[in-house]
N, C-alpha and C positions, 0 to 999 in steps of 0.2 A: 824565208827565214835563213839567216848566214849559219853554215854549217857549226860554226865553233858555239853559234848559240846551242843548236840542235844536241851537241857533244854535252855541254853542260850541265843540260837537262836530262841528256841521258845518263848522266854518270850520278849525277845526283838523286834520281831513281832506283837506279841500282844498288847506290849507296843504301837506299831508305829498304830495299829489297831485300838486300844482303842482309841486314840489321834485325830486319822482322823473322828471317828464317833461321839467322841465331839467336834471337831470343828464345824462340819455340824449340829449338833444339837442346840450347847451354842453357837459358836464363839469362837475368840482366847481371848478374856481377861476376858469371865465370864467362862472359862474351867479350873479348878482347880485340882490340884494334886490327890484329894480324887475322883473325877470323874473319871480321869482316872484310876488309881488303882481298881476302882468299876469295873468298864468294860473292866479291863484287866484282871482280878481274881489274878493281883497278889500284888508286894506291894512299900512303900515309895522307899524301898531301892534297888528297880529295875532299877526304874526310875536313880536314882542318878548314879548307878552304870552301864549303858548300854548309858545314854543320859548327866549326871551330873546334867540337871537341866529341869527344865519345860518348859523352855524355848526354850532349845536346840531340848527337844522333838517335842513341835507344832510347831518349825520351820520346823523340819524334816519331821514332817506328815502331812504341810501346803504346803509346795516344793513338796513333793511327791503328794498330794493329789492336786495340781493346774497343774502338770505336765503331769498326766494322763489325765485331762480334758482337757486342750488344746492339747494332743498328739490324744485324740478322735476326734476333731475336726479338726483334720488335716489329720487322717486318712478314715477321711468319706468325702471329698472331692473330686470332679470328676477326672477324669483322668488326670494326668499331661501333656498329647497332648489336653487337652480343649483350650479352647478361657479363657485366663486369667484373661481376665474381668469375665467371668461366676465362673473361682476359686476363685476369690477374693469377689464376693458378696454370693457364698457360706459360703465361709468361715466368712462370717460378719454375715449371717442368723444364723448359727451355734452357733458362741460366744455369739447374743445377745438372742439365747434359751437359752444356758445354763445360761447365766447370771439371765433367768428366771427362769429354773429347776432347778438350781443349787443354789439359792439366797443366803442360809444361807453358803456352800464355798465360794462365792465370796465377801460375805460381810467379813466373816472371814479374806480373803486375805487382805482385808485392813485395818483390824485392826491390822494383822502382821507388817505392814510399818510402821506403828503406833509405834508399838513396837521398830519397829529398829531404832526408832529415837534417843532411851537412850539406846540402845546395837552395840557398834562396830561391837561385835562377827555378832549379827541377820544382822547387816547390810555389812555385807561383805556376808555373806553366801544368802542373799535375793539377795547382785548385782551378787553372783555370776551364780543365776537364772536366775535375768535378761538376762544375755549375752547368756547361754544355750538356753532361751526360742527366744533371736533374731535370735539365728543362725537356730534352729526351723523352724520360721516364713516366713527366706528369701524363704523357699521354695513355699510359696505361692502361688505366680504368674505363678511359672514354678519349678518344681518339679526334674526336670532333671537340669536346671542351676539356683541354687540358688542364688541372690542377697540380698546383704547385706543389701544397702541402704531399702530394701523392708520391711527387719526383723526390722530396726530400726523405721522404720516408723510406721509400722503397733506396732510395741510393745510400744511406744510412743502415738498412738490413743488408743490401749485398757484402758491404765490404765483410761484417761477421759472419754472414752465411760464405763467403767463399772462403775464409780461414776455415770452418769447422769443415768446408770438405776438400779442403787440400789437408789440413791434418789428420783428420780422423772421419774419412769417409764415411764408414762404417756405422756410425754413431752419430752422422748429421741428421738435420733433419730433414724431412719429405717436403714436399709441396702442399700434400696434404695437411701436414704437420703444423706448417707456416699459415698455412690458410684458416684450420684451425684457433691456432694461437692470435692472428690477429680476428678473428670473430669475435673471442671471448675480449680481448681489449676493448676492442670500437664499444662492445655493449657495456662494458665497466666505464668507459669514459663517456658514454653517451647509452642509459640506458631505454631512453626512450627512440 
């Protein structure tokens, strides 16, 4: 492989590098082009030239960096021959740690959507996460047969469950809580 390819690639990793450790640090609208360039060691004309805009970049390294966290918590989930109520309030215990360890990426995440509200580009490229992350999600319940309906659900409860515990921690609810609450549904919508 020709060195300049080799450089390319390197810088463009960096680039994506830098990006994701100023999100988690600043968030997506106080992370600025000269931040990243700082903590990438390299420069304006990287960025433009690898991403086109700042924008394209912390989209890239927002996708990437929300992808890995919830591919972690799905990966550390019990066995997919479990009792699927036991996968699914794992997997609630899971998202609402990381919504704790992980505060300043998930607060980031929403300031991305934020973003995509005056960018077509962001907002085509965030739904096209969304749909990645439902098909994701249906695995949930059963690992071995995934359901759709499952991914859409569940991708539909996170984005409100992670607002109520970046606002008001305090006052969110449990997993418990959540497992709770959808019990009493499933049997109102299907009492048999």
């Amino acid at each position: 492989m020709p060195d300049c390819y080799r450089a390319e690639v390197g810088t463009r990793e960096d680039l994506l590098a830098a990006a994701k450790r100023c999100l988690a640090e600043r968030g997506y609208a106080r992370t600025t082009v000269r931040d990243i360039v700082a903590a990438s060691g390299t420069n304006l004309a990287a960025i433009n030239y690898h991403f086109g805009t700042r924008d394209k970049l912390l989209s890239q390294a927002m996708m990437e960096s929300s992808s890995t966290a919830v591919q972690a918590i799905l990966e550390s989930l019990p066995a997919e021959d479990t009792d699927p109520a036991v996968r699914l309030r794992a997997f609630l215990e899971r998202l609402i740690g990381s919504f704790t360890e992980e505060r300043l990426l998930w607060s980031a995440n929403i300031e991305s959507f934020v973003q995509a509200l005056h960018s077509p580009e962001l907002r085509a490229e965030l739904g096209a996460a969304q749909s990645e992350a439902r098909e994701a999600l249906a695995h949930v319940m059963d690992g071995a047969a995934p359901d759709p309906a499952v991914g859409a659900v569940l991708q539909t409860m996170i984005g409100g469950l992670l607002i109520q515990w970046l606002i008001d921690p305090d006052n969110a609810p449990s997993a418990a809580t959540i497992a709770a609450g959808l019990r009493t549904l499933a049997e109102a919508v299907d009492p048999a």
